[in-house]
C-alpha positions as CSV (number, residue, x, y, z in Angstrom):
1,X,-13.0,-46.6,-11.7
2,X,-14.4,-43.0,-11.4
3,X,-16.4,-41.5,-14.7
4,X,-14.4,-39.2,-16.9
5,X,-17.3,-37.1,-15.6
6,X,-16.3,-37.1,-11.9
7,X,-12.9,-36.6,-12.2
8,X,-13.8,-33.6,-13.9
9,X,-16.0,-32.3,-11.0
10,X,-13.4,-33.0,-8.5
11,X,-10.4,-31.6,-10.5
12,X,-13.0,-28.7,-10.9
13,X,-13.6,-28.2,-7.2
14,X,-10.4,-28.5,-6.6
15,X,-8.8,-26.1,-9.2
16,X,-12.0,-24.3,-7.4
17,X,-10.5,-24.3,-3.9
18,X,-6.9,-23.6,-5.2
19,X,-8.2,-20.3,-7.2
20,X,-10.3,-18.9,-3.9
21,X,-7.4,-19.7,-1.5
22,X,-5.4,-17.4,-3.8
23,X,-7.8,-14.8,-4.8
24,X,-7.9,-14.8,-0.8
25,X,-9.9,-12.5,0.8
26,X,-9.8,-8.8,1.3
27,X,-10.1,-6.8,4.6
28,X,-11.3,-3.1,3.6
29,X,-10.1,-0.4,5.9
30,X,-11.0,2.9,5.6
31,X,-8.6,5.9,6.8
32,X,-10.0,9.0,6.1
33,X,-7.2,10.8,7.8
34,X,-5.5,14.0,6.0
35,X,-3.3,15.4,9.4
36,X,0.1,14.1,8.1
37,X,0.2,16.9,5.6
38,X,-1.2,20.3,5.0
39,X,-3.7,19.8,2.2
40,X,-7.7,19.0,2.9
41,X,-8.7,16.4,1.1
42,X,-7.0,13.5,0.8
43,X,-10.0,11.5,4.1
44,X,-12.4,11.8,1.1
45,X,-10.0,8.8,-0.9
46,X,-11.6,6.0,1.1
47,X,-15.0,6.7,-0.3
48,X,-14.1,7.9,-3.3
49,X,-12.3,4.8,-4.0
50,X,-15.3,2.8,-2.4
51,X,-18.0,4.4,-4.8
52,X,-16.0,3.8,-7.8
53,X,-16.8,0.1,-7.7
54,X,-14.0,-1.1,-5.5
55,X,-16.0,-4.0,-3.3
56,X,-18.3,-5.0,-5.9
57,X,-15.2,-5.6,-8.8
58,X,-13.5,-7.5,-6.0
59,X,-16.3,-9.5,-5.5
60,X,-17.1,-9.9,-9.4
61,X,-13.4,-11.6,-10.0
62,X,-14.0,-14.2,-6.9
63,X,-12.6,-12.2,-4.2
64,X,-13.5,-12.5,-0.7
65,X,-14.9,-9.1,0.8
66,X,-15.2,-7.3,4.2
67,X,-15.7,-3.9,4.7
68,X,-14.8,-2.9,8.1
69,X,-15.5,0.6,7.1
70,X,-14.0,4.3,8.0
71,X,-12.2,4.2,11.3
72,X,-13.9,7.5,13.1
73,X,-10.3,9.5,14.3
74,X,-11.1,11.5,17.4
75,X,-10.2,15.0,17.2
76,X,-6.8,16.3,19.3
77,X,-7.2,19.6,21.1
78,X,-4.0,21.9,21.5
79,X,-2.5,19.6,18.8
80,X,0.7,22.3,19.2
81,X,3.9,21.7,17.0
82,X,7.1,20.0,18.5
83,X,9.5,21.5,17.1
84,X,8.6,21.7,13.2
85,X,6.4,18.6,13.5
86,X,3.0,19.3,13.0
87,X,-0.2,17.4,14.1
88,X,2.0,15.1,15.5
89,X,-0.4,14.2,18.5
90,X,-3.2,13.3,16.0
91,X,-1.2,11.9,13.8
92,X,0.1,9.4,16.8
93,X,-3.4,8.8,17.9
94,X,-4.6,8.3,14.5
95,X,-2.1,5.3,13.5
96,X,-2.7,3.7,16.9
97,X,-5.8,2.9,16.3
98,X,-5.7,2.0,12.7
99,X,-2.8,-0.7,13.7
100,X,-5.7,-1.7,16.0
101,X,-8.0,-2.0,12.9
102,X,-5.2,-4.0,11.1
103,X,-4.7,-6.2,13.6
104,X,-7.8,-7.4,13.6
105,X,-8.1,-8.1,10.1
106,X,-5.6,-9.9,9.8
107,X,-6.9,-11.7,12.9
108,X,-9.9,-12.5,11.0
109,X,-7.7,-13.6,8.1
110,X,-7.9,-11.3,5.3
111,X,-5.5,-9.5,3.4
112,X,-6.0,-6.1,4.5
113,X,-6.5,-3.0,2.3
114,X,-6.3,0.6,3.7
115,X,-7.5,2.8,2.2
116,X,-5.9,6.6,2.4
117,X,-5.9,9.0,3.6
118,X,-2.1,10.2,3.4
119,X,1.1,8.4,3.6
120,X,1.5,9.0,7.7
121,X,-1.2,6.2,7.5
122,X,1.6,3.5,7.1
123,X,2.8,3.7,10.3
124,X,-0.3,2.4,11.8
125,X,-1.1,0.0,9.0
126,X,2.9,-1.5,8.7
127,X,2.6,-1.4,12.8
128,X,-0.7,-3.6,12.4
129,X,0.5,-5.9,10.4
130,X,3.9,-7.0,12.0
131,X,2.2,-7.2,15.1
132,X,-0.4,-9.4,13.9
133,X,1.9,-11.7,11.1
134,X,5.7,-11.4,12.6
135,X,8.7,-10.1,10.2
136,X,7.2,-8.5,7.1
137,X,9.3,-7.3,3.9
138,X,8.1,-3.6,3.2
139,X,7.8,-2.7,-1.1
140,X,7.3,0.7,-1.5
141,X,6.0,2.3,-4.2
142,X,6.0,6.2,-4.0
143,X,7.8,8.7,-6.2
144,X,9.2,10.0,-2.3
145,X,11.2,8.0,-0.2
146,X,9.3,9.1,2.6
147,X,12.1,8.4,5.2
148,X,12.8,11.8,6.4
149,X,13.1,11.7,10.7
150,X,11.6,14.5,12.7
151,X,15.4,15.9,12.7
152,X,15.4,16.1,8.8
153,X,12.6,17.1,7.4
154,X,12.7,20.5,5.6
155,X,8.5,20.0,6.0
156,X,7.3,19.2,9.3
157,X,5.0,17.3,7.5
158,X,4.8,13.6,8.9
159,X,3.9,11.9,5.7
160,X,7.4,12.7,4.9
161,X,8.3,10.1,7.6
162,X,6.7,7.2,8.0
163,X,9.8,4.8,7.5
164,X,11.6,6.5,9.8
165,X,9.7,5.4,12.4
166,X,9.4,1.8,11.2
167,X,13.0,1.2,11.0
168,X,14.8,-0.4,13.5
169,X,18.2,0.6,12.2
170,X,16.7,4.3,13.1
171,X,15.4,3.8,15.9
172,X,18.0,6.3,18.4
173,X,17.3,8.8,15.7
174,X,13.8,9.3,16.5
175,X,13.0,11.7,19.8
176,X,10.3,10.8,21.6
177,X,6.9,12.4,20.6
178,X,3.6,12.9,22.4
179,X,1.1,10.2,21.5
180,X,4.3,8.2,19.7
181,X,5.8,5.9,22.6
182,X,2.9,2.8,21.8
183,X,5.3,2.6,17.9
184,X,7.8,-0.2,17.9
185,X,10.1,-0.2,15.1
186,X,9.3,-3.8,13.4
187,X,11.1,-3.5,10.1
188,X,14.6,-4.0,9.5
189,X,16.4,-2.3,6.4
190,X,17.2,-5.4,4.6
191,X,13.3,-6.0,4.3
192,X,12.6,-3.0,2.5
193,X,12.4,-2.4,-1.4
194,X,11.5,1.2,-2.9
195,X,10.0,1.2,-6.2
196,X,9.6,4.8,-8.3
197,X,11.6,7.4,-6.3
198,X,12.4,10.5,-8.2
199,X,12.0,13.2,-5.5
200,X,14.5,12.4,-2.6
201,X,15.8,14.9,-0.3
202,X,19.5,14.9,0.7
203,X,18.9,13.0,4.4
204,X,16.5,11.0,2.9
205,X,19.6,10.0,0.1
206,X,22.3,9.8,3.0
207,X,19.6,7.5,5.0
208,X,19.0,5.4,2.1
209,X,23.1,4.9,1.4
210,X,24.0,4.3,4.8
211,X,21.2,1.7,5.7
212,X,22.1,-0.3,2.1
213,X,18.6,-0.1,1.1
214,X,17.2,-1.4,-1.8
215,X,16.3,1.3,-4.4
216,X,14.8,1.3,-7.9
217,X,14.4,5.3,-8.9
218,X,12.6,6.0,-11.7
219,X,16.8,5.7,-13.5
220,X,16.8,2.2,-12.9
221,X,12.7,1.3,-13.9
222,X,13.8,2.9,-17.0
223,X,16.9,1.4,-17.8
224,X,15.9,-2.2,-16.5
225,X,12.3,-2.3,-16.9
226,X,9.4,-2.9,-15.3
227,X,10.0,-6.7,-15.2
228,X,13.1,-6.8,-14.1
229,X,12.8,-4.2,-11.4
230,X,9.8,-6.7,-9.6
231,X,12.3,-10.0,-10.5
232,X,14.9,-8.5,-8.9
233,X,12.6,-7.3,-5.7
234,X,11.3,-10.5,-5.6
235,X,15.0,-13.0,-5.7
236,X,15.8,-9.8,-3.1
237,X,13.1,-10.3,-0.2
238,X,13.1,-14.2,-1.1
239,X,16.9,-14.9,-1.0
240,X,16.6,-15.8,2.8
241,X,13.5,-16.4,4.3
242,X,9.7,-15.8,2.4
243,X,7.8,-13.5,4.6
244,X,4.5,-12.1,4.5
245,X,4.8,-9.0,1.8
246,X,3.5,-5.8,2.6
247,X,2.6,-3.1,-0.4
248,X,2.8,0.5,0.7
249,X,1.9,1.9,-2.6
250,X,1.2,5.9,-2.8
251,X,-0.9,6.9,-5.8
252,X,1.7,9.9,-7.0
253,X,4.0,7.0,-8.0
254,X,2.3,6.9,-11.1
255,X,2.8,9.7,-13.3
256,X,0.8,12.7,-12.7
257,X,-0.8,12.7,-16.5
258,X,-2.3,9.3,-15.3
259,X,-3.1,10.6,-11.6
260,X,-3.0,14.2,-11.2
261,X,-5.2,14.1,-8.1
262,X,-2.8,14.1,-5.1
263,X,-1.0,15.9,-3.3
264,X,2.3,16.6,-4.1
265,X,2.7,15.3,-7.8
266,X,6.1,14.8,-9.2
267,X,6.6,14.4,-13.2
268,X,8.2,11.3,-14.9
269,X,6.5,9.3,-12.9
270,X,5.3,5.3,-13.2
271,X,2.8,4.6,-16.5
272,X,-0.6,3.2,-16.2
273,X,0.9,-0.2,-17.3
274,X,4.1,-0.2,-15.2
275,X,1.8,1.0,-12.2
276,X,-0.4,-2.0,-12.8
277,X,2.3,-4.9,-13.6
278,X,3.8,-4.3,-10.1
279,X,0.5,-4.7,-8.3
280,X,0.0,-8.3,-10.3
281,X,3.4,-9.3,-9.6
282,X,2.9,-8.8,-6.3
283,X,-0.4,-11.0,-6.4
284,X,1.5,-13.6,-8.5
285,X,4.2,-13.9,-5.5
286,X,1.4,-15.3,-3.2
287,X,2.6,-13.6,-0.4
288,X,1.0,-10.3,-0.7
289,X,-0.5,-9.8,3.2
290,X,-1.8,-6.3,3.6
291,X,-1.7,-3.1,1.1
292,X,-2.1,0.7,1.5
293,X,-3.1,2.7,-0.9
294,X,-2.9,6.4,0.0
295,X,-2.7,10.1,-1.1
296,X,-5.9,10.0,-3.8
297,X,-7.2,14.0,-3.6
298,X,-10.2,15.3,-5.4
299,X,-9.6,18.8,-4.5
300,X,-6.2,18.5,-5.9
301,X,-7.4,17.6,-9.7
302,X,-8.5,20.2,-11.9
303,X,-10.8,18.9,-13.5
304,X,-13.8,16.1,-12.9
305,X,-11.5,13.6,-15.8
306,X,-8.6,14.2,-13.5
307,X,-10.2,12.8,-10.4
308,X,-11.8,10.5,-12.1
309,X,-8.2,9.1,-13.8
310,X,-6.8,9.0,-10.5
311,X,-9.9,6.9,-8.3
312,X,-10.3,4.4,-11.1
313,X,-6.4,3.9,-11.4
314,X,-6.2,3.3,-7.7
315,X,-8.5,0.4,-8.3
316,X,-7.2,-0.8,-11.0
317,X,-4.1,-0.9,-8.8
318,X,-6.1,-2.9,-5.8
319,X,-7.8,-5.4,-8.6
320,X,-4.6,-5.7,-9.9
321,X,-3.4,-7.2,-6.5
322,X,-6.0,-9.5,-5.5
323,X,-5.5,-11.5,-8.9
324,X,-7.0,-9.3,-11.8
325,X,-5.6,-9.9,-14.7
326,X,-5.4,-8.1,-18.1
327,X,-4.9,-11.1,-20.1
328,X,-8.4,-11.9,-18.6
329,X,-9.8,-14.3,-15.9
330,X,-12.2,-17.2,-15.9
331,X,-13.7,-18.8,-13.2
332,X,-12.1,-22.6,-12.8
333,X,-15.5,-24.1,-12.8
334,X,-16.2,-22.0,-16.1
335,X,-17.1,-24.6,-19.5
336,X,-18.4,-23.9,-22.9
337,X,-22.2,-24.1,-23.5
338,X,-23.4,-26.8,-25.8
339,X,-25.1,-26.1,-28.9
């Protein structure tokens, strides 16, 4: 019979295995990419986000970590508007090759991270990461629904759109656009969960109706709760068939007294906590695959506190997903000292 003492080791190693497997690994992406909307910026997030300890506090709770570093976006000449679209050339050459970067993270098997950048970014990185896994289900967290098409938007600004292009259900809606043929809708409404919308414009409303998506404004996080809102996302994208999970989280879903440094703030937003619990929820579902995280801005805060409040709550938010906890964490192999 094995010594009390063995057992231990190997129960160790292999509560050891079981805890890396799920602290998994994390593919780092940056997209320093600010095109999709009018404000400069927002391509100094990824190393903002970086120098605020990112990689290291990954590392420090038992995280896998690769950097792949800033993707290098070439510049587009005569970059003209269609229409009211602006940028739209860069902004289609931009995404092509970050779903080329996600790809092959996912390829190397990490859960990839990109970082922002603005919200245009999510074509690329959703793109990436259905061709690379299969069918995904989509939770976004954003105070804007983002799902404006090119025919819509008040704006012209393509950060306003990503879902629209995503969505197969939208997919005669969309006109072609230069540098936009390589996108192939991969995500279907049903797969799709918004969390924190409290600045929707009327398409975007209509859209969201007609397509039955799921939908938990800043009314309903208030009158369910946190909790609830991520059970109920949860029983919703698992009631058929688990898939992969990707979180599309933009930074202004959290209220603006928490992170004031983005670009297009909206009050009455997400708390610090309620920002947090949803990013360990997701961890806790073990089927968290790739996350954005977009829209940080120094030149948007006021002050040096307000940037600072807004980079080190975007961590939080990434720690949060690859398995920090605010109970605390020990490592399995952890024991007391003896005397």
């Amino acid at each position: 019979m094995r010594s009390a003492r063995t057992l231990r080791e190997l129960v160790s190693r292999r509560s050891l295995h079981h805890h890396h497997h799920h602290a998994r690994s994390a593919g780092i992406i940056g997209a320093p990419f600010c095109k999709g909307q009018p404000r400069d910026g927002v391509e100094r997030g990824p190393d903002l986000i970086r120098a605020a300890g990112l990689l290291q506090r990954l590392h420090e709770q038992g995280c896998a970590v690769k950097d792949y570093g800033n993707l290098a976006f070439e510049e587009v000449v005569d970059d003209e508007p269609v229409g009211v679209l602006k940028r739209v050339r860069a902004v289609g050459s931009a995404n092509r090759s970050l779903s080329e970067a996600v790809q092959a993270a996912k390829k190397d098997g990490h859960t990839s991270v990109m970082l922002g950048g603005d919200h245009s970014l999510a074509i690329g990185s959703i793109h990436g990461h259905s061709a690379a896994v299969g069918e995904l289900s989509v939770v976004w967290v954003d105070a804007h629904a983002d799902i404006n098409t090119p025919l819509t938007t008040y704006t012209g600004n393509i950060h306003g759109q990503p879902m629209s292009y995503l969505l197969r259900e939208l997919r005669s809606k969309i006109p072609a656009l230069p540098n936009f043929s390589w996108i192939k809708p991969c995500v279907s409404a049903k797969d799709l969960v918004y969390i924190g919308l409290r600045d929707v414009d009327p398409a975007e409303h209509y859209i969201l109706k007609l397509l039955g998506i799921k939908v938990f404004s800043m009314s309903e996080v208030d009158q369910l709760g946190v909790a609830k809102v991520m059970e109920e996302t949860c029983d919703y994208l698992s009631s058929k068939v688990k898939k992969p999970i990707h979180l599309s989280y933009d930074i202004d879903a959290i209220d603006p007294s928490v992170t004031p440094a983005t670009g297009t703030p909206v009050v009455g937003g997400l708390t610090y906590r309620e920002g947090i619990y949803i990013a360990e929820h997701m961890c806790q579902t073990g089927l968290l695959s790739a996350v954005d995280l977009v829209e940080v801005n120094p030149l948007r805060g006021q002050t040096e506190e307000d940037v600072r409040s807004t980079v080190n709550t975007a961590v939080d938010v990434l720690l949060a997903c690859f398995g920090r906890r605010r109970g605390g964490n020990h490592s399995p192999d952890y024991h007391l000292p003896e005397p």
